[in-house]
GULUM-288865 format. One line per field, with one value per residue (C-alpha): residue number from 1; residue in three letters; x negated, y negated, z. Coordinates in nm, 3 decimals, always signed. Layout:
bafi c(NUM;...)
drenro c(ALA;...)
X c(X;...)
Y c(Y;...)
Z c(Z;...)
//
This chain:
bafi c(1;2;3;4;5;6;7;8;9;10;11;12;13;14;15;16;17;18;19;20;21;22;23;24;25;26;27;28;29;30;31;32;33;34;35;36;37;38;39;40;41;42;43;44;45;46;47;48;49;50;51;52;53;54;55;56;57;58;59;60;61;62;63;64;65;66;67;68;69;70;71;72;73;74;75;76;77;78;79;80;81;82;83;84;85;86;87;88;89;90;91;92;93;94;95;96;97;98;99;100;101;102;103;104;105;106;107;108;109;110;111;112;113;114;115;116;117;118;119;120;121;122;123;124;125;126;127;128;129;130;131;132;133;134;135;136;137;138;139;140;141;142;143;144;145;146;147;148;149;150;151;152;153;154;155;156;157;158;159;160;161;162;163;164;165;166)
drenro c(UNK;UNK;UNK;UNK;UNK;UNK;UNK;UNK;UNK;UNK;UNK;UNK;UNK;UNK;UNK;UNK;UNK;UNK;UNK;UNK;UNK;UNK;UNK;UNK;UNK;UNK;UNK;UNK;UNK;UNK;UNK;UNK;UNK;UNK;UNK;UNK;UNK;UNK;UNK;UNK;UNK;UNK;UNK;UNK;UNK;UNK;UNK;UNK;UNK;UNK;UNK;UNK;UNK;UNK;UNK;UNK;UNK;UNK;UNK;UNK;UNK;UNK;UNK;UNK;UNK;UNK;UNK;UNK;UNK;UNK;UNK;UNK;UNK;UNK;UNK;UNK;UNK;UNK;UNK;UNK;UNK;UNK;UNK;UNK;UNK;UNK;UNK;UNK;UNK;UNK;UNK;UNK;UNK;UNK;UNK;UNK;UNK;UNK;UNK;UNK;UNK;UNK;UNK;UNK;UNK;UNK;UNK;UNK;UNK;UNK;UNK;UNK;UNK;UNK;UNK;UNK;UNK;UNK;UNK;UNK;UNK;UNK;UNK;UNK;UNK;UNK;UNK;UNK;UNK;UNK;UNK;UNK;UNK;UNK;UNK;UNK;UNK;UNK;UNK;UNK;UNK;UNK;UNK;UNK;UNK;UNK;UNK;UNK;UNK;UNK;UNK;UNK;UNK;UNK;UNK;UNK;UNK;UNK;UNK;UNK;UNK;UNK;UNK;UNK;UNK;UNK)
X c(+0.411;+0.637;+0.613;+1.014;+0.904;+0.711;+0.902;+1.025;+1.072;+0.694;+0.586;+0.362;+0.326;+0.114;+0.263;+0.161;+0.333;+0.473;+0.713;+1.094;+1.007;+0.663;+0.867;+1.088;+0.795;+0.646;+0.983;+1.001;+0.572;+0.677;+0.352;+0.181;-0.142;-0.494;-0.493;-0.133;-0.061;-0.032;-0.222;-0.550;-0.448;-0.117;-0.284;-0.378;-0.776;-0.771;-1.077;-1.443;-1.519;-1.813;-1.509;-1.293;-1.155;-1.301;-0.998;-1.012;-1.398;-1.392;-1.084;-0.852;-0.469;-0.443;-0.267;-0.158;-0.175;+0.022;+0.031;-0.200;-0.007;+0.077;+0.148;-0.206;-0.290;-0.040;-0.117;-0.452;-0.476;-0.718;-0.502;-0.201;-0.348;-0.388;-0.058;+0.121;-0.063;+0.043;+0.405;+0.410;+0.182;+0.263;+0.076;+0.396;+0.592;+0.998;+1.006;+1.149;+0.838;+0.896;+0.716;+0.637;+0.580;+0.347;+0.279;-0.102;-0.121;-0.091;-0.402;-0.636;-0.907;-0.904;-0.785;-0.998;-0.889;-0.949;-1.257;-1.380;-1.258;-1.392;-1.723;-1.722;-1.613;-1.874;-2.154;-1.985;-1.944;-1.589;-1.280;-1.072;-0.764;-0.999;-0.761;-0.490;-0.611;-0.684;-0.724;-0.589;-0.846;-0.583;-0.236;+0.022;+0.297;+0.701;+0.675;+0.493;+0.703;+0.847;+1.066;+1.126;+1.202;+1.298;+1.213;+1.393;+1.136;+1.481;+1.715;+1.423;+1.549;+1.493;+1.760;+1.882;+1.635;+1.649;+1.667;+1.329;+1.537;+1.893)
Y c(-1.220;-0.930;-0.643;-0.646;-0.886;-0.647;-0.436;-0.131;+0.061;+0.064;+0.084;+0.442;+0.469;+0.497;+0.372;+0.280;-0.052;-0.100;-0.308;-0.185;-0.110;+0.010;+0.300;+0.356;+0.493;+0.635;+0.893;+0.982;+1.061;+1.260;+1.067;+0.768;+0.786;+0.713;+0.581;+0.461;+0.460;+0.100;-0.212;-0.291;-0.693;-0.563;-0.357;-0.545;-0.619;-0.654;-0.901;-0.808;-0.422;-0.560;-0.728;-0.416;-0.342;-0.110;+0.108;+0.080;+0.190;+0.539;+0.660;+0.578;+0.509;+0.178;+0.295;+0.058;+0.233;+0.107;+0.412;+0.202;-0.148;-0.275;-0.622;-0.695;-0.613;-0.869;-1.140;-1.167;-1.426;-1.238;-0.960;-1.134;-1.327;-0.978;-0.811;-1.141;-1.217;-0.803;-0.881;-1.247;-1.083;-1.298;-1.050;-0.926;-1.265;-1.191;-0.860;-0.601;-0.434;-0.062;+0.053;+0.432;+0.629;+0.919;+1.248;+1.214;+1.581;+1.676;+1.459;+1.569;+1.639;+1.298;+1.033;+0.739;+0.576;+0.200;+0.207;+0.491;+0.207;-0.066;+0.033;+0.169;-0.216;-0.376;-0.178;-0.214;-0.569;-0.517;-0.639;-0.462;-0.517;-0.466;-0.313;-0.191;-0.056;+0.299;+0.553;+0.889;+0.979;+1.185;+1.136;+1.131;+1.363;+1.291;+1.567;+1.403;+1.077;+1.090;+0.783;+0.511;+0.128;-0.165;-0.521;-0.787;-1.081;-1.282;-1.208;-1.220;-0.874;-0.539;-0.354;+0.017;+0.336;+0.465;+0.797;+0.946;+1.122;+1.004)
Z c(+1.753;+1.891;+1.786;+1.667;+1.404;+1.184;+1.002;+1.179;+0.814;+0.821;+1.196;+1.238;+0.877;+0.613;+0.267;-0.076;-0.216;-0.575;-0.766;-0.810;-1.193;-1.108;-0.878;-1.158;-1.348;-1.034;-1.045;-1.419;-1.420;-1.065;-0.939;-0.781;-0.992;-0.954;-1.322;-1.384;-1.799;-1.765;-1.900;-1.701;-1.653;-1.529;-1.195;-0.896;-0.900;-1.254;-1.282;-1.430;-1.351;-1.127;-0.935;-0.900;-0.496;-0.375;-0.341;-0.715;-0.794;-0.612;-0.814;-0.492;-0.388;-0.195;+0.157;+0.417;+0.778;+0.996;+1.235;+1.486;+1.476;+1.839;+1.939;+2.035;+1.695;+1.555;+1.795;+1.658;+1.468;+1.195;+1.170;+1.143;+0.851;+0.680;+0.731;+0.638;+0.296;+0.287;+0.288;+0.087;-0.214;-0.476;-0.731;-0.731;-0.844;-0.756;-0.809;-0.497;-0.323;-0.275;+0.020;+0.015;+0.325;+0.255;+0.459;+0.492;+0.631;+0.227;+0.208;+0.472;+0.245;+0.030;+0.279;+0.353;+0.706;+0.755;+0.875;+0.591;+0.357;+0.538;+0.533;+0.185;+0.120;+0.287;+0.133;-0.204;-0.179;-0.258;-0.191;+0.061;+0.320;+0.682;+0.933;+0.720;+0.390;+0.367;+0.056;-0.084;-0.359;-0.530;-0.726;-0.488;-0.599;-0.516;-0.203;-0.037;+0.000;+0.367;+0.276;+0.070;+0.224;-0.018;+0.064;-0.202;-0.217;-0.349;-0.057;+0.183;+0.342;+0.365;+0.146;+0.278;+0.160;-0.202;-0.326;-0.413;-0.712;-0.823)
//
């Protein structure tokens, strides 16, 4: 796969995914949260505790980083595997996904890299994204957004960026 296939919005990134009405209440809290106010069967991993991701059981953000993604990378057939089911998540059902870039240099002191998270994974016995999930074990507030990128699961297209605050 060539590298002009993955989304450019996202290349050297590191971003946290939500829905379009999951955002909405992202902006009006003023934070991505570690414990969102919302129902436990409505967040992703919402099985038996025991079957948490791991992400999930040390009080984390789920972070995709995508600062290391090169062509090699996507050619693999493993990794492609990963970043695909990444960007056809049908958790998500029809609603937009809202990919948030974040400025991990806020985060130095609570940021999991991939491999951090990887390991943490296997040892836990927990599920986990190997070679693109990472963690902030902290809210993330508005400030630290770098951008915002829309994808419309409908139109099958990336829409232009949002405002972070109308």
């Amino acid at each position: 796969m060539r590298l002009t296939k993955f989304p450019i919005q996202l290349l050297g990134q590191v971003c946290h995914v939500t829905t379009y009405s999951r955002f909405e209440t992202i902006k009006n809290v003023g934070f991505i949260k570690v414990n969102p106010d919302i129902p436990d069967q409505d967040r992703t991993g919402n099985g038996k505790k025991d079957k948490y991701p791991i992400v999930r059981t040390i009080n984390g953000i789920s972070v995709f980083d995508f600062r290391f993604v090169t062509e090699r990378f996507l050619n693999n057939r493993n990794h492609r595997n990963k970043w695909n089911w990444v960007f056809n998540w049908r958790y998500f059902g029809h609603e937009d996904l809202v990919w948030i870039s974040i400025n991990i240099e806020d985060f130095k002191e609570c940021f999991l890299s991939v491999e951090e998270v990887t390991k943490k994974g296997v040892e836990g016995r927990r599920n986990f994204i190997p070679k693109l999930e990472g963690a902030i074990l902290s809210d993330i507030p508005l400030r630290s957004f770098n951008s915002i990128s829309v994808y419309s699961r409908k139109d099958d297209k990336w829409l232009d960026h949002i405002k972070i605050i109308d």
